[in-house]
DSSP file (Angstrom, degrees, kcal/mol; ACC not computed):
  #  RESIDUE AA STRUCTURE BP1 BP2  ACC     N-H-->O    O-->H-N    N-H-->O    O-->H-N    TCO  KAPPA ALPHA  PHI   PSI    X-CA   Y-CA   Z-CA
    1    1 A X              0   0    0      0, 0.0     2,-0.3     0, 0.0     0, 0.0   0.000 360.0 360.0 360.0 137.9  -14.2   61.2  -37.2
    2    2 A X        -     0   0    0      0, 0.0     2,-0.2     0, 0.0     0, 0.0  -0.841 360.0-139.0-142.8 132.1  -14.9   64.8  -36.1
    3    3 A X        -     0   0    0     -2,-0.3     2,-0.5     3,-0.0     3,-0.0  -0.619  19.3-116.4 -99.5 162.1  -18.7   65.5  -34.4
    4    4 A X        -     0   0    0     -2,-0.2    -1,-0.0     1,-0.1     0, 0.0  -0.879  28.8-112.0-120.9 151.9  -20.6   68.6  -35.2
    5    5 A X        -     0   0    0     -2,-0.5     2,-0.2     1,-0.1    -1,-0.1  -0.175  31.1-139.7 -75.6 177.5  -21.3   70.7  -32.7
    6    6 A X        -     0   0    0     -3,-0.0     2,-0.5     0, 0.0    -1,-0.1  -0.984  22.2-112.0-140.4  88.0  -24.9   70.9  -31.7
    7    7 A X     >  -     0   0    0     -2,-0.2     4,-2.2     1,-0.2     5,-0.0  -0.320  39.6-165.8 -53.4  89.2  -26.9   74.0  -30.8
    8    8 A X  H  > S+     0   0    0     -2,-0.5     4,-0.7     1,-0.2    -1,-0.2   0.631  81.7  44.9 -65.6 -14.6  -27.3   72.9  -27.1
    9    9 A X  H  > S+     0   0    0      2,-0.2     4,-0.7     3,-0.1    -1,-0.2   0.760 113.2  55.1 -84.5 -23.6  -30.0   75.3  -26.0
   10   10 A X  H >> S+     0   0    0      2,-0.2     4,-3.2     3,-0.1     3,-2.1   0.971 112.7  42.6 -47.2 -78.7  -31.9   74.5  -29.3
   11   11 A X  H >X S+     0   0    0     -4,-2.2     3,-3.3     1,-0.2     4,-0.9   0.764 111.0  49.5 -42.6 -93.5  -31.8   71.0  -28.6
   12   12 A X  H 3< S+     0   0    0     -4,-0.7    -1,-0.2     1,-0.3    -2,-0.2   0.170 113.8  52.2 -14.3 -15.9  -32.6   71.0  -25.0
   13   13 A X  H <X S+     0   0    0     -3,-2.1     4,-1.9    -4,-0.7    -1,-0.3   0.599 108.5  45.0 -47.5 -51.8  -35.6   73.2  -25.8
   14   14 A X  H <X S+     0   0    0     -3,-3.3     4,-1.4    -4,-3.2    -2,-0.2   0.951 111.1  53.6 -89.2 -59.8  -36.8   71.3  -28.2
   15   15 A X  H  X S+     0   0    0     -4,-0.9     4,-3.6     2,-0.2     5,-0.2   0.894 116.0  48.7 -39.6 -48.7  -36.2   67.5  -25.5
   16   16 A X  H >> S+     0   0    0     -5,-0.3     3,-1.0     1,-0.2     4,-1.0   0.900 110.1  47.3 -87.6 -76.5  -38.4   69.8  -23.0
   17   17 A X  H 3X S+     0   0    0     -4,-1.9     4,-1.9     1,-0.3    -1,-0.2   0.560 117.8  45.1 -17.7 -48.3  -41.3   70.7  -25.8
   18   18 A X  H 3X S+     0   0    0     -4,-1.4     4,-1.9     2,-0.2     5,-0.4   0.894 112.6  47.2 -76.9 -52.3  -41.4   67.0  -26.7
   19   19 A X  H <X S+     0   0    0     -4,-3.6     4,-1.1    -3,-1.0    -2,-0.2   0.828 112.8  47.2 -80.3 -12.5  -41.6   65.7  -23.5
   20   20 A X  H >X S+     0   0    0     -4,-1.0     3,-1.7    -5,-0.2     4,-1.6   0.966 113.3  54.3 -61.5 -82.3  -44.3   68.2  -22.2
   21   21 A X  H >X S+     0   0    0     -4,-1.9     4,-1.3     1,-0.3     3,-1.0   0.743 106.9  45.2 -31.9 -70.0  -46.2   67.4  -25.2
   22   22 A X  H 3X S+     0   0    0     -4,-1.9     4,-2.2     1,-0.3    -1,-0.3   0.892 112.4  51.1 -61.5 -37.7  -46.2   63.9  -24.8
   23   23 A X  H <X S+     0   0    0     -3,-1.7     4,-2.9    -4,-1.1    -1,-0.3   0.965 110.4  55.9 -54.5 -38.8  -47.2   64.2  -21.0
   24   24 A X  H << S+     0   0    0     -4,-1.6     4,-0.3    -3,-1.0    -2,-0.2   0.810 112.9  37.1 -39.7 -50.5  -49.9   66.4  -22.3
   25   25 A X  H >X S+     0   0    0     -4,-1.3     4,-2.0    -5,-0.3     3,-1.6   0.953 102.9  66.5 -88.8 -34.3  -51.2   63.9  -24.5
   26   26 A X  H 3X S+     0   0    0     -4,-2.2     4,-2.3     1,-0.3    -2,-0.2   0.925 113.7  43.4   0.7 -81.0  -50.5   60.8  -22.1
   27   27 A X  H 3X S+     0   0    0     -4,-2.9     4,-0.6     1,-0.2    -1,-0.3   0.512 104.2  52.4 -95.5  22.4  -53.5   62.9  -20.0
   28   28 A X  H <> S+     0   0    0     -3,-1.6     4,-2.1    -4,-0.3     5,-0.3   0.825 112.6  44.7 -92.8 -44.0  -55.7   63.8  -21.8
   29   29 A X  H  X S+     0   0    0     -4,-2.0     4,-2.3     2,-0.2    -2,-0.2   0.821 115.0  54.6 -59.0 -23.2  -56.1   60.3  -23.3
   30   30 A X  H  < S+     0   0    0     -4,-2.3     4,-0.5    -5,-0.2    -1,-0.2   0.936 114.3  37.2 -44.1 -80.4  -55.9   59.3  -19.7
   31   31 A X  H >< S+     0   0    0     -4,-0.6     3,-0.6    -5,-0.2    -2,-0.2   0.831 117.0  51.9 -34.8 -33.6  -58.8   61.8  -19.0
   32   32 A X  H >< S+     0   0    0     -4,-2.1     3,-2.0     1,-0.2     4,-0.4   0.961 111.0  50.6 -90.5 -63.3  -60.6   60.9  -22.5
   33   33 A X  T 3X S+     0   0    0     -4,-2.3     4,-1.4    -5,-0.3    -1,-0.2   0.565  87.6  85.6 -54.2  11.3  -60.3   56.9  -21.4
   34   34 A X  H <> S+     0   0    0     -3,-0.6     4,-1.4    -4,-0.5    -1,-0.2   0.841  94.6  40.4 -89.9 -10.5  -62.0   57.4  -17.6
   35   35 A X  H <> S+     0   0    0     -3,-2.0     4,-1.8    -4,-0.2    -1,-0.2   0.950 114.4  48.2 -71.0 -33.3  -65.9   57.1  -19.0
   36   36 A X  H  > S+     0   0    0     -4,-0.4     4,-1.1     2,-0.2    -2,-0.2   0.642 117.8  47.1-112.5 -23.5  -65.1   54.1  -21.4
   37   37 A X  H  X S+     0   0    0     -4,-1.4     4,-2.7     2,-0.2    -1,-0.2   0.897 114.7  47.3 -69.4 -58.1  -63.1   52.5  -17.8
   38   38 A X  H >X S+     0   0    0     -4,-1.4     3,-0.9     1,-0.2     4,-0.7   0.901 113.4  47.0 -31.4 -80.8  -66.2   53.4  -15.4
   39   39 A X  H 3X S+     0   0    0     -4,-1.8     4,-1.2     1,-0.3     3,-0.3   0.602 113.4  45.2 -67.9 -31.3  -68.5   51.9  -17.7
   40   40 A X  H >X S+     0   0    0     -4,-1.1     4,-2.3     1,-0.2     3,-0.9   0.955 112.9  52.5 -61.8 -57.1  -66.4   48.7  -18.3
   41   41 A X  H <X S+     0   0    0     -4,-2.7     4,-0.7    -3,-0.9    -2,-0.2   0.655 110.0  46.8 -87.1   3.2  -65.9   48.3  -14.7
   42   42 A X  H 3X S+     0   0    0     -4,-0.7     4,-2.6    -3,-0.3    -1,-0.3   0.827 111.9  52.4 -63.8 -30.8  -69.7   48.7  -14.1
   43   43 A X  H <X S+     0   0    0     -4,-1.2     4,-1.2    -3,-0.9     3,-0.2   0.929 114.5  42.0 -43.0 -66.6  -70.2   45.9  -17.1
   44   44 A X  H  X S+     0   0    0     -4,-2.3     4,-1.3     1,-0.2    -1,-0.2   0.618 112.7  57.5 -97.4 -22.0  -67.7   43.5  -15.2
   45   45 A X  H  X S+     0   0    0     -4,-0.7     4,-1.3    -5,-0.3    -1,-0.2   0.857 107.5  44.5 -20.2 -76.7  -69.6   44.6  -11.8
   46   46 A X  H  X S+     0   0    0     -4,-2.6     4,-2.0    -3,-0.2    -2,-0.2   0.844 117.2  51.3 -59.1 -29.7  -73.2   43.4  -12.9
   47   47 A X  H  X S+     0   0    0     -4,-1.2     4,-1.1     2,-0.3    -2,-0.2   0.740 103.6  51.1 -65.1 -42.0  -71.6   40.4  -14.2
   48   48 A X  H  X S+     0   0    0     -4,-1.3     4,-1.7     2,-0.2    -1,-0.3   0.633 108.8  52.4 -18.0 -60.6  -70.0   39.5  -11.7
   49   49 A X  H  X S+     0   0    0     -4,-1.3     4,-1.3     2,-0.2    -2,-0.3   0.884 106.8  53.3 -64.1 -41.0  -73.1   39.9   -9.7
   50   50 A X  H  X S+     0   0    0     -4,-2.0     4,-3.0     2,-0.2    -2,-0.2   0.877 108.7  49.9 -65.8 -36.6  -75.0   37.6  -12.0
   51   51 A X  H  <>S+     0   0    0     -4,-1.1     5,-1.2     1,-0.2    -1,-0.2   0.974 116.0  42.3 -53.6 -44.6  -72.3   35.0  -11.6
   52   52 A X  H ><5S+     0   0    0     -4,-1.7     3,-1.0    -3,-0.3    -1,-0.2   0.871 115.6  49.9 -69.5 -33.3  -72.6   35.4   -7.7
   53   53 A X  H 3<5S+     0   0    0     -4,-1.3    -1,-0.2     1,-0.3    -2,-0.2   0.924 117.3  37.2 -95.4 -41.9  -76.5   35.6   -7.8
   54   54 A X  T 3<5S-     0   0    0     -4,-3.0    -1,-0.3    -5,-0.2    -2,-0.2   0.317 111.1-127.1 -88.2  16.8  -77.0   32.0  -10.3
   55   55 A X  T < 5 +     0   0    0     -3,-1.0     2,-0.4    -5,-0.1    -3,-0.2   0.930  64.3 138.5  36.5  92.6  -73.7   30.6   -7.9
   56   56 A X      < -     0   0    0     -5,-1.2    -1,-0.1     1,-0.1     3,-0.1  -0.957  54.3-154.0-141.7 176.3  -71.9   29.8  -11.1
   57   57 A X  S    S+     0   0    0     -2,-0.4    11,-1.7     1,-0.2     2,-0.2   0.369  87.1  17.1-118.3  -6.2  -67.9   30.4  -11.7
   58   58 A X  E     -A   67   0A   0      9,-0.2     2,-0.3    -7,-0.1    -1,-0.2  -0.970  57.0-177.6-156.4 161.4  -68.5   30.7  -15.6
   59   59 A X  E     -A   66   0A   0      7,-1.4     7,-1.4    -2,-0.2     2,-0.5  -0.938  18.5-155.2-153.5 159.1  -71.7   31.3  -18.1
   60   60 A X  E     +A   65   0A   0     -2,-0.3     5,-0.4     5,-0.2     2,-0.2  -0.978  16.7 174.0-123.9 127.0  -70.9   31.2  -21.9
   61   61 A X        -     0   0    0      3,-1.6     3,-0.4    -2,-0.5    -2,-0.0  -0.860  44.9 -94.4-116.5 166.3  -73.2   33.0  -24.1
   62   62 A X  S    S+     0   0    0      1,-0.3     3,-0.1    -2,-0.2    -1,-0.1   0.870 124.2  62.0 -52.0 -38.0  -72.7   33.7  -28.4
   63   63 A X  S    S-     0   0    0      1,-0.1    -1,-0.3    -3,-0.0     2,-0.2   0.958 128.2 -78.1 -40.3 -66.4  -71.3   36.6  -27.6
   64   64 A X        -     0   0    0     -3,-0.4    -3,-1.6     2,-0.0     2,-0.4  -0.738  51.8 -74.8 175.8-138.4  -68.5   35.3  -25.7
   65   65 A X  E     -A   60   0A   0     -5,-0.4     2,-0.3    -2,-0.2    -5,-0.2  -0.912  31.4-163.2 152.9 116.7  -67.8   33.6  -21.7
   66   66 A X  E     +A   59   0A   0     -7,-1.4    -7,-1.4    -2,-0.4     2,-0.2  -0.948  20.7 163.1-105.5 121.7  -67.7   35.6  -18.6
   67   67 A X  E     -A   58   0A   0     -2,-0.3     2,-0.8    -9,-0.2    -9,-0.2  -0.957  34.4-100.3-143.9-177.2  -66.1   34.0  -15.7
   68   68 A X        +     0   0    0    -11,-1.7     2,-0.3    -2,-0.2    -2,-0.0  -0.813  30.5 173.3-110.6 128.4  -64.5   34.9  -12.0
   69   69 A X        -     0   0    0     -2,-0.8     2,-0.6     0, 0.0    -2,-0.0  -0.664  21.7-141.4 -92.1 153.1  -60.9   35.0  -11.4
   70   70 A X        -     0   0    0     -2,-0.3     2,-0.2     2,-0.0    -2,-0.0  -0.923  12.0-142.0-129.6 126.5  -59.6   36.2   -8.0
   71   71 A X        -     0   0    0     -2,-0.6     2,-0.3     1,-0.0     0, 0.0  -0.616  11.5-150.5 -73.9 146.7  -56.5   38.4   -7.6
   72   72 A X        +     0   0    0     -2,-0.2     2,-0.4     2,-0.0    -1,-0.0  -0.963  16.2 175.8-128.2 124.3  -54.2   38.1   -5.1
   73   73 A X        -     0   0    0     -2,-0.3     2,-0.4     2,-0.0    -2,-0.0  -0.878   9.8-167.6-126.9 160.5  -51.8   40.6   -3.3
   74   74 A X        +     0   0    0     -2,-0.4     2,-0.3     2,-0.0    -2,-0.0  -0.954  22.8 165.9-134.5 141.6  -49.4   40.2   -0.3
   75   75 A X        -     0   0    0     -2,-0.4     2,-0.2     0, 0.0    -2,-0.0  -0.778  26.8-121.3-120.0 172.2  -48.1   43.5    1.2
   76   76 A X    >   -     0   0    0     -2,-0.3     3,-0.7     1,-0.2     4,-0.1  -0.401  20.3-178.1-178.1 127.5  -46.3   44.3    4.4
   77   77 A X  T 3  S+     0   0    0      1,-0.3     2,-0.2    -2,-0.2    -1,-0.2   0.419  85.8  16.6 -78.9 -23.0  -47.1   46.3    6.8
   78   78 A X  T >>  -     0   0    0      1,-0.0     3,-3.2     2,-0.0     4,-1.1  -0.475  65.5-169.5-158.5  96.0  -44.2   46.0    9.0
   79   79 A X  H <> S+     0   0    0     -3,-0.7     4,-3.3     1,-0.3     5,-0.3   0.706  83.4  60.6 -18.5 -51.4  -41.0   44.4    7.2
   80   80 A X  H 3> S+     0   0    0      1,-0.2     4,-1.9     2,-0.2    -1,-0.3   0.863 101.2  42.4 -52.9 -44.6  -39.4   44.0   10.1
   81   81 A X  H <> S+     0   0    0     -3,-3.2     4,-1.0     1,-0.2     5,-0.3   0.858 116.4  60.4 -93.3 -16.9  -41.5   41.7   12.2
   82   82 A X  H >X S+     0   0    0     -4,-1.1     4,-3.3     2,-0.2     3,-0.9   0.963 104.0  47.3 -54.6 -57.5  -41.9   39.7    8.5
   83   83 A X  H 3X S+     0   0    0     -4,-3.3     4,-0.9     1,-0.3    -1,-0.2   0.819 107.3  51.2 -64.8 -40.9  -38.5   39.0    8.2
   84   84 A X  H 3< S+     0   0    0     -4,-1.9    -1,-0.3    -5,-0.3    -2,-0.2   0.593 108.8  53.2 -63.4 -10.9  -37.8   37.8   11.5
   85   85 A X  H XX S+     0   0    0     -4,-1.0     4,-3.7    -3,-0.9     3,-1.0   0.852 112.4  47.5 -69.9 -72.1  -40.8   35.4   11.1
   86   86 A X  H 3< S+     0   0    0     -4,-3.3     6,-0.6    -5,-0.3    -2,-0.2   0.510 118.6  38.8 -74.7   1.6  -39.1   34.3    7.8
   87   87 A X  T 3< S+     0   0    0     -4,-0.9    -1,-0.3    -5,-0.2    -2,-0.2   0.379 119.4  46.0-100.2  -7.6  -35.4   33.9    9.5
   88   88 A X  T <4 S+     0   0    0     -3,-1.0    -2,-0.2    -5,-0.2    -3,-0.2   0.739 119.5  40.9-131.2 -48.8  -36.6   32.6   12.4
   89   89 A X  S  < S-     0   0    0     -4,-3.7    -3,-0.1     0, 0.0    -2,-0.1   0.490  95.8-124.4 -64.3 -16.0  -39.0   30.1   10.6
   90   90 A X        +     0   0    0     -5,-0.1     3,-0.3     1,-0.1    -3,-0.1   0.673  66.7 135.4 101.4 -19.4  -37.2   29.0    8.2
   91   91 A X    >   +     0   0    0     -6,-0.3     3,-0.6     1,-0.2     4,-0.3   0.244   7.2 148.9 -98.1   9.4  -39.7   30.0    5.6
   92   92 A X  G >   +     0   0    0     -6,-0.6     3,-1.8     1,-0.3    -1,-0.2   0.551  60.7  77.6 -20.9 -31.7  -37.5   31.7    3.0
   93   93 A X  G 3  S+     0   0    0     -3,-0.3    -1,-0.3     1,-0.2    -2,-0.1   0.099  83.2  68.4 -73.5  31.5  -40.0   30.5    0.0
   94   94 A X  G <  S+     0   0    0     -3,-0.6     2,-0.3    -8,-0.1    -1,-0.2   0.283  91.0  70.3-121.6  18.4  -42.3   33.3    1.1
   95   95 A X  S <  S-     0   0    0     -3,-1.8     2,-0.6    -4,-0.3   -12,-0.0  -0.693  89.2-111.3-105.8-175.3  -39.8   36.3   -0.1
   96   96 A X        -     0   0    0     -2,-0.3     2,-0.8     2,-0.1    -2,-0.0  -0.918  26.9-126.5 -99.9 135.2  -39.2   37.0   -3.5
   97   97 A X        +     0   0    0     -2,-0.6     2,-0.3    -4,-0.0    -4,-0.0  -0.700  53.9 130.1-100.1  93.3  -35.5   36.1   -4.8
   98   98 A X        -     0   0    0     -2,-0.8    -2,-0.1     0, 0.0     0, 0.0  -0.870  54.6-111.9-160.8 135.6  -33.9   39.2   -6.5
   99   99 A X        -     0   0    0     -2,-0.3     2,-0.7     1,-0.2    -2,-0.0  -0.236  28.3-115.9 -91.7 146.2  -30.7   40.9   -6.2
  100  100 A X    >>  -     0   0    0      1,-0.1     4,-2.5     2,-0.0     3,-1.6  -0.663  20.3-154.5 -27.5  72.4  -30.3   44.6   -4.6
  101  101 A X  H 3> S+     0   0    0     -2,-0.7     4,-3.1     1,-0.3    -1,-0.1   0.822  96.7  40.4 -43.6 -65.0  -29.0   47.1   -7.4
  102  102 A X  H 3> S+     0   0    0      1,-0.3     4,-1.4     2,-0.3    -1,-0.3   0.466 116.4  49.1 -69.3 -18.1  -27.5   49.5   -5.1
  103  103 A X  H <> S+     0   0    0     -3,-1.6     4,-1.0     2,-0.2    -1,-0.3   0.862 112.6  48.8 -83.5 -61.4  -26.1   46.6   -2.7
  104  104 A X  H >X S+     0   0    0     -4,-2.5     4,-2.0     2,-0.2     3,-1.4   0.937 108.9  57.4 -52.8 -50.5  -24.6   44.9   -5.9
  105  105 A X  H >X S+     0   0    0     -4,-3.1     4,-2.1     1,-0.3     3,-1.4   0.890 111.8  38.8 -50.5 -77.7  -23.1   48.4   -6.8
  106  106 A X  H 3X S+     0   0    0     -4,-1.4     4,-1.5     1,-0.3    -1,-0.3   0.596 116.2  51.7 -53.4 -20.4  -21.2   48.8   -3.6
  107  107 A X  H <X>S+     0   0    0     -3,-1.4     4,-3.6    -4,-1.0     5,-0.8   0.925 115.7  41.5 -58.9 -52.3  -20.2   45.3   -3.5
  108  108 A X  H <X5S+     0   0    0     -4,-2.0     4,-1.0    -3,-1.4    -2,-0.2   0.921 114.1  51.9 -53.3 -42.0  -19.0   45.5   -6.9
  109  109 A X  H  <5S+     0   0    0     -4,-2.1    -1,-0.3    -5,-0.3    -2,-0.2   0.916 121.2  30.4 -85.0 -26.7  -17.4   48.9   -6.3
  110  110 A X  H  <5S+     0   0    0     -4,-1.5    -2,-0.3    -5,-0.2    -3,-0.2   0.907 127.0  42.7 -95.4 -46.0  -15.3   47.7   -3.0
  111  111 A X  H  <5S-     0   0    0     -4,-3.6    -3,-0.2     2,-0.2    -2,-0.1   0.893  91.1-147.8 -64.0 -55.3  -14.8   43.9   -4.1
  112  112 A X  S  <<S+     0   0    0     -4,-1.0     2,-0.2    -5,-0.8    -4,-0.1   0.756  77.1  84.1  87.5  43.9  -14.0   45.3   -7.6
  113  113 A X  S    S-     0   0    0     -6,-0.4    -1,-0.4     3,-0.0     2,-0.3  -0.928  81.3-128.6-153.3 169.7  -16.0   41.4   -8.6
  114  114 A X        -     0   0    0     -2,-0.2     3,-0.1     1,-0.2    -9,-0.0  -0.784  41.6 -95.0-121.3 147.8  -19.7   41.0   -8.9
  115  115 A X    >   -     0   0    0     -2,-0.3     3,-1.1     1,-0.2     2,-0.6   0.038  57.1 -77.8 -66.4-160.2  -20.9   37.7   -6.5
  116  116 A X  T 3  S+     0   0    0      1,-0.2    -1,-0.2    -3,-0.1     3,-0.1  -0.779 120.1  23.3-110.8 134.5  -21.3   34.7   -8.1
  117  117 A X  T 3  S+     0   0    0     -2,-0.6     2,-0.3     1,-0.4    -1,-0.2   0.429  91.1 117.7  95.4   1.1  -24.6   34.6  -10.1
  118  118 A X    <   -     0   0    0     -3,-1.1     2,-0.5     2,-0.0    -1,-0.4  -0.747  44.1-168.2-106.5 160.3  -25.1   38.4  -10.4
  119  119 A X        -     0   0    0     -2,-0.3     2,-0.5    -3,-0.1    -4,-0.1  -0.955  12.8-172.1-129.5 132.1  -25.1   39.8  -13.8
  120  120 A X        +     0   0    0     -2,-0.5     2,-0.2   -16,-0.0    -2,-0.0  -0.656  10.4 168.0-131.9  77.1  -24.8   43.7  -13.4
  121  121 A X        -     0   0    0     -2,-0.5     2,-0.3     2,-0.0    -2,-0.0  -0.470  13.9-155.9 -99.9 163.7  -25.1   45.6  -16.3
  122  122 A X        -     0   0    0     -2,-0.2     2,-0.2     2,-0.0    -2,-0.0  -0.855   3.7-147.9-128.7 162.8  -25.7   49.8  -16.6
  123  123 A X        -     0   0    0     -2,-0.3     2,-0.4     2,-0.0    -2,-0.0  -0.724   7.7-153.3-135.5 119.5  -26.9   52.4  -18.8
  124  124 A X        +     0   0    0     -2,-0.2     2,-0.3     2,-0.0    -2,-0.0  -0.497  28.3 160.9-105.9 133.2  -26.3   55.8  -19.5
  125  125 A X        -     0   0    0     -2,-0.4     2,-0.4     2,-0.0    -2,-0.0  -0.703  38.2-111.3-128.2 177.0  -29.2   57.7  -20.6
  126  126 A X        -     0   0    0     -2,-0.3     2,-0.3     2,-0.0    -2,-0.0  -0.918  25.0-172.4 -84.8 113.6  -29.8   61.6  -20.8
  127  127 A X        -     0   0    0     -2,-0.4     2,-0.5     2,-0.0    -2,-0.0  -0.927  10.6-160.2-111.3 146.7  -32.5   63.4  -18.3
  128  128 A X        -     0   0    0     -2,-0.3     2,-0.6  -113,-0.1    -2,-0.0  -0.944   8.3-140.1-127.9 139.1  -33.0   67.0  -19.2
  129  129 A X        -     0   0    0     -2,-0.5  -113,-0.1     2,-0.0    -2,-0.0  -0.873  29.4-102.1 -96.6  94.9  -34.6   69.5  -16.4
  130  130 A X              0   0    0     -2,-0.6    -1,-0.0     1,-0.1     0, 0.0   0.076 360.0 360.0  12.2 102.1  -37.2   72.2  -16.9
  131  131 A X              0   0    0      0, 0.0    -1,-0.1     0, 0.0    -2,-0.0   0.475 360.0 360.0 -62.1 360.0  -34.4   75.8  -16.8
């Protein structure tokens, strides 16, 4: 089977036209969506307040049922003194359990075996650069 050649600057023209458009349109519908976001997160604001103001955790009305959830984040501000906490404690259920890509690569690439339980898969995809 014999490929046909390909007008690479056409093509590569064309990849950079399409992907500027699409960023284009990405923000302006980002820009178009920032009233219709405001306004929602004033909506969920007052509601909020009404919950806090009648002490309730839910109200249902015909419309539909408003109630409060609370989100939760852990961050960390300095890794270091965390990890020694969690080695030192014992306390290994407070990381998250997921393997290192770049740690598996070199394992992989000096071992020439993946550890046991890693699954290592790749992909090779195209990026094109603004000339």
């Amino acid at each position: 089977m014999t490929t046909q050649p390909i007008d690479v600057e056409k093509r590569v023209g064309q990849y950079i036209t399409l992907r500027d458009k699409i960023k284009d349109l990405d923000d302006q519908h980002k820009k178009s969506m920032e009233p219709y976001k405001d306004m929602l997160e004033q909506l969920g604001n007052m509601l909020l307040q009404h919950l806090q103001n009648v002490n309730a955790e839910s109200i249902r009305s015909t419309a539909g049922t408003f109630f409060k959830t609370t989100k939760k984040t852990a961050s960390l501000e300095d890794a270091e003194a965390f990890m020694r906490f969690v080695i030192t404690t014992q306390s290994f259920d407070m990381l998250d359990r997921k393997a290192n890509v770049k740690a598996i690569e070199d394992y992989l690439d000096t071992n020439k075996t993946l550890p046991p339980g890693v699954k290592f898969t790749q992909r090779v995809e195209v990026n094109v650069r603004r000339g």
